[in-house]
KOLRO-346826 format. One record per residue (C-alpha): residue in one letter; z, y, x. Coordinates in steps of 0.02 Angstrom, whole numbers. Layout:
N
 residuo      Z      Y      X
       a      Z      Y      X
...
This chain:
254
 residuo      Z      Y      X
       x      0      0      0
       x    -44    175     59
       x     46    324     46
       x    -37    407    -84
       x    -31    238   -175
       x    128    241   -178
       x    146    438   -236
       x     40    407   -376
       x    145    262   -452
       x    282    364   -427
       x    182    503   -500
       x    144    388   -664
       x    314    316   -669
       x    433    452   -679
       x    326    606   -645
       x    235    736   -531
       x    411    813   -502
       x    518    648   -456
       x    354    575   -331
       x    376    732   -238
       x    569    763   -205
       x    541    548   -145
       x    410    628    -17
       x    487    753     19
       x    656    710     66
       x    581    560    163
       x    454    656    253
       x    322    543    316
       x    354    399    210
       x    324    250    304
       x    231     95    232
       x    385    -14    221
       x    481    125    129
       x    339    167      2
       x    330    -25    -31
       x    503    -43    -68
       x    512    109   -184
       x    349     49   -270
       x    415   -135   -281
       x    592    -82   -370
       x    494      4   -498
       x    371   -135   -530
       x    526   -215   -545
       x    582    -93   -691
       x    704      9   -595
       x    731    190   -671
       x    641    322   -551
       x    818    421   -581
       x    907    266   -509
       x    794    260   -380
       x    813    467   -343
       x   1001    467   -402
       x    914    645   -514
       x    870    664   -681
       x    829    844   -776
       x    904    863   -943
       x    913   1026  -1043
       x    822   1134   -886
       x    963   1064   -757
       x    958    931   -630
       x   1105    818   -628
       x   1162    665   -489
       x   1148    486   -592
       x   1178    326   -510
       x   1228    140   -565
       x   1412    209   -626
       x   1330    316   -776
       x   1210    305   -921
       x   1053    429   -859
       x   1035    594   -970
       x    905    551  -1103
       x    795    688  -1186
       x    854    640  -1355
       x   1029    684  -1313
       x    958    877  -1303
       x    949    869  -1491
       x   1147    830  -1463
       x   1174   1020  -1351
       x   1034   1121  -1456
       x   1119   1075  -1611
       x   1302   1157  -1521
       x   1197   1283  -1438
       x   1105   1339  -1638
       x   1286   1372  -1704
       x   1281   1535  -1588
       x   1477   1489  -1549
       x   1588   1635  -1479
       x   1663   1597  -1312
       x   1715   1411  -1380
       x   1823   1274  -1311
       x   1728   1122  -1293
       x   1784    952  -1285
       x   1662    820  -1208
       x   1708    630  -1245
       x   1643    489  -1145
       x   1566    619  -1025
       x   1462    516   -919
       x   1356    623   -782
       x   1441    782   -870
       x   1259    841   -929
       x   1323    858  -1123
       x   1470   1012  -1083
       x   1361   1059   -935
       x   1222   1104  -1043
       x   1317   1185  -1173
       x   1447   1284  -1028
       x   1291   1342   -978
       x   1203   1425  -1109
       x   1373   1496  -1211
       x   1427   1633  -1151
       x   1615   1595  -1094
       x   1616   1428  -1159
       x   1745   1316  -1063
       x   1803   1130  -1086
       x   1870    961  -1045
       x   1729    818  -1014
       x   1836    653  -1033
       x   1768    475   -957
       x   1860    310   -941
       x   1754    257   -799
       x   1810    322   -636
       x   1647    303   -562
       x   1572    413   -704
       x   1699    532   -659
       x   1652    550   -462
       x   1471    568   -522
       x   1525    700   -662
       x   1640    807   -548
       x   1493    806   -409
       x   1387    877   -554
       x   1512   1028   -607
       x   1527   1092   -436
       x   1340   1072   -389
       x   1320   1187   -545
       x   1447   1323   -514
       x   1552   1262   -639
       x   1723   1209   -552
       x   1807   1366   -656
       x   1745   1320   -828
       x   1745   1131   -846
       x   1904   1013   -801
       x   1842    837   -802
       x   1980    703   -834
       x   2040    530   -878
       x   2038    466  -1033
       x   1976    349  -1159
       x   1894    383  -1357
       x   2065    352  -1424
       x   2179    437  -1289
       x   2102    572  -1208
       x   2285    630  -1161
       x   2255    813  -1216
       x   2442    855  -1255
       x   2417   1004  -1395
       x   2253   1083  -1378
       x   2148   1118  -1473
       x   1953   1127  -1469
       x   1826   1227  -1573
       x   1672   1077  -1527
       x   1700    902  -1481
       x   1553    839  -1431
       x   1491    642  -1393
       x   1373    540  -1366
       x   1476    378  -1356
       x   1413    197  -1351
       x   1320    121  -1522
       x   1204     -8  -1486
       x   1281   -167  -1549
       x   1357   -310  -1436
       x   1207   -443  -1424
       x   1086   -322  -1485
       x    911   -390  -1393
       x    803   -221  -1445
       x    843   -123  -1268
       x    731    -77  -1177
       x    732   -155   -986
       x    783     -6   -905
       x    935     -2   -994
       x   1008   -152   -872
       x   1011    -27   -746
       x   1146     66   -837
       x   1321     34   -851
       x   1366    -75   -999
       x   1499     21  -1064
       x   1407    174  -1113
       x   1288     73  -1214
       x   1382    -58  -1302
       x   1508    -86  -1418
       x   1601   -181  -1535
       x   1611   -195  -1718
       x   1418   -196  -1735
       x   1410    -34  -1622
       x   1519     47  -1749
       x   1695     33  -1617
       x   1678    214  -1511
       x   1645    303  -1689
       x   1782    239  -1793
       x   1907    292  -1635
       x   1848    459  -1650
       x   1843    484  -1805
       x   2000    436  -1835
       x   2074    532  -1679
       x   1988    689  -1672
       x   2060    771  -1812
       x   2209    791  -1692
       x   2115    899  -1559
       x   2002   1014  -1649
       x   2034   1207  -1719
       x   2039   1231  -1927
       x   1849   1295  -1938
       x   1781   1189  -1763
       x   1651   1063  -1775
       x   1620    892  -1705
       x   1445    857  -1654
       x   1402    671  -1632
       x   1248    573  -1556
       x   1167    404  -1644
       x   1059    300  -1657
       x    900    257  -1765
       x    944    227  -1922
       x   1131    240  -1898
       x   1143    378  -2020
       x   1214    308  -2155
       x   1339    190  -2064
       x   1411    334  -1956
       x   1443    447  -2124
       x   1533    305  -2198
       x   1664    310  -2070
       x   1699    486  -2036
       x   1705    530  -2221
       x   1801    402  -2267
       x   1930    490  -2148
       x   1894    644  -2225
       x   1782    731  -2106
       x   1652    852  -2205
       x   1501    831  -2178
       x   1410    982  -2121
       x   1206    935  -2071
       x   1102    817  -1987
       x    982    836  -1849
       x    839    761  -1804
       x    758    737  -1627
       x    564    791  -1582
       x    516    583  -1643
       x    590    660  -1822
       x    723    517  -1820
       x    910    574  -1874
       x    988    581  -1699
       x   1144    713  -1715
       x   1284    702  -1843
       x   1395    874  -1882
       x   1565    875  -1962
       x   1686    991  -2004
       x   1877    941  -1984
């Protein structure tokens, strides 16, 4: 394989942009290196686990093995905060991954701050990394914590925000790329329902009278996700849909 054999698979598997920072950063890519890179994503591999980068919402964030890589239908998640045209908010980020979600939305609120929770301490060293690389050490705390006890003592937050695990245990309709990411942000239990009833039955206990809770799902998870949250007497405030037109973000009112 030559060099520019290798730059346009890269080009065609993840894009003008990722093929280049590869070249770049290696310089004169030798054969055996272009070969590799080429083989791993014949193989399947994620061109953002390959680069440890992936854009999402105009930033660049570090990804690696440790988190679930930012996903453009998760945008629909921080343009749906974003649309609210919140007032220098407190944000609460649960199951924070990479820390792209209350990155996003730190970002583009003026004096919006926040807590991004994770129980993976790998996700954590990969979110922290990401807050400082963006500036944002003095808005965003990044901590410990799990759906259910996020150890937040008494405050109180005007958005909680998540995009937390739904794809059902045993579920066979992922795609292969999703092996490369870590299990737990993808699955769980009770028929992917497990990370939504937690918070729905928790969150009540962290958010302001008039905040909203902004939630991420899956295709055709509408129904199923309403169910639980108003049955714990969430209101339901609006759905959004992402740029396939599918229902992808949930809002509720406490």
């Amino acid at each position: 394989m030559t060099i520019n054999q290798a730059f346009e698979l890269l080009k065609r598997a993840g894009g003008i942009r990722a093929a280049r920072i590869i070249t770049d950063e290696l310089g004169n890519l030798s054969w055996f290196r272009a070969h590799i890179i080429a083989h791993r994503l014949r193989r399947g591999v994620p061109v953002a686990k390959i680069i440890h980068r992936k854009w999402f919402y105009g930033l660049e964030f570090y990804t690696n093995r440790k988190t679930l890589d930012p996903r453009p239908d998760t945008e629909t998640l921080v343009e749906s905060v974003i649309s609210d045209k919140w007032t220098a908010p407190r944000v609460l980020d649960l199951g924070t991954g990479t820390g792209c979600i209350i990155a996003a939305i730190v970002k583009n609120i003026d004096s919006a701050t926040g807590i991004g929770f994770d129980i993976s301490r790998g996700a954590l060293r990969v979110a922290r990394r990401n807050i400082k690389k963006l500036g944002l050490r003095n808005q965003i705390n990044i901590k410990h914590g799990s759906f259910a006890n996020p150890k937040l003592s008494r405050k109180k937050f005007d958005i909680i925000v998540s995009n937390p695990p739904y794809i059902a245990i045993g579920d066979t309709r992922v795609n292969d790329g999703a092996k490369y990411d870590p299990k737990i942000a993808l699955y769980a239990k009770r028929r992917g329902m497990a990370a939504y009833e937690q918070i729905a039955s928790n969150a009540k206990n962290w958010i302001t009278g008039d905040g909203k809770l902004y939630i991420e799902i899956g295709a055709g998870g509408e129904v199923s996700v309403r169910k639980i949250f108003e049955s714990r007497e969430w209101q339901f405030v609006r759905a959004n849909k992402d740029l396939a037109g599918l229902t992808r973000v949930l809002v509720f009112g406490g």
